[in-house]
N, C-alpha and C positions, 0 to 999 in steps of 0.2 A: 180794943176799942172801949174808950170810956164808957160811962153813960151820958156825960155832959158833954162828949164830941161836938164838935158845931162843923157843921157840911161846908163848904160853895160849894158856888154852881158856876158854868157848866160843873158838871163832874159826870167821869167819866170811873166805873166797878169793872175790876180786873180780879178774878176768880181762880185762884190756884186749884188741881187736882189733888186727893188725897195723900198720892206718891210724892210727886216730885213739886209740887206748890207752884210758883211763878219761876219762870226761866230769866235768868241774869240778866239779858238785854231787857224783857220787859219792864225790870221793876227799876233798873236803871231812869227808864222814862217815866218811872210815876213821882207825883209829888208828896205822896204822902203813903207811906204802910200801913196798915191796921190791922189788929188779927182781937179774935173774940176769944178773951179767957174760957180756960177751962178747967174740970176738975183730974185730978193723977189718973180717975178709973175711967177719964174718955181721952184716948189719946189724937181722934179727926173728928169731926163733920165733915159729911157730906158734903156738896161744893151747892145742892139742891137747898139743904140745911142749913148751912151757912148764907146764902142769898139770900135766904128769909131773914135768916135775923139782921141784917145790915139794911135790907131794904125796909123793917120796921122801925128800927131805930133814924134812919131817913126822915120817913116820912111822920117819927113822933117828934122828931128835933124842927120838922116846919111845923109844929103844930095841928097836919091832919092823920087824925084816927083811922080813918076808910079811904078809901080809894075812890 
């Protein structure tokens, strides 16, 4: 995920598990992949962990700070 990603809308976040990530027919039906870079000494996020930071980067790409 960049940092200059640009969203639409509807959209709909689909959330892989640490193991096994998204199942083949799922991501079949998405329009778009994204995954958040990392450094070699972290090899996951949490799925907890990672919804934050997608759903920050969300709502800093509309332009609101808070909720």
């Amino acid at each position: 995920m960049g940092a200059s990603h640009s969203f639409s809308f509807p959209l709909a976040i689909v959330m892989g598990n640490e193991h096994s990530g998204i199942k083949p027919v799922i991501k079949k039906s998405c329009d778009e992949l994204l995954s958040i870079p990392q450094t070699k000494t972290v090899a996951s996020l949490n799925v907890s962990s990672a919804s934050s930071i997608f759903f920050y980067e969300i709502f800093k790409s509309l332009g609101q700070h808070t909720l």
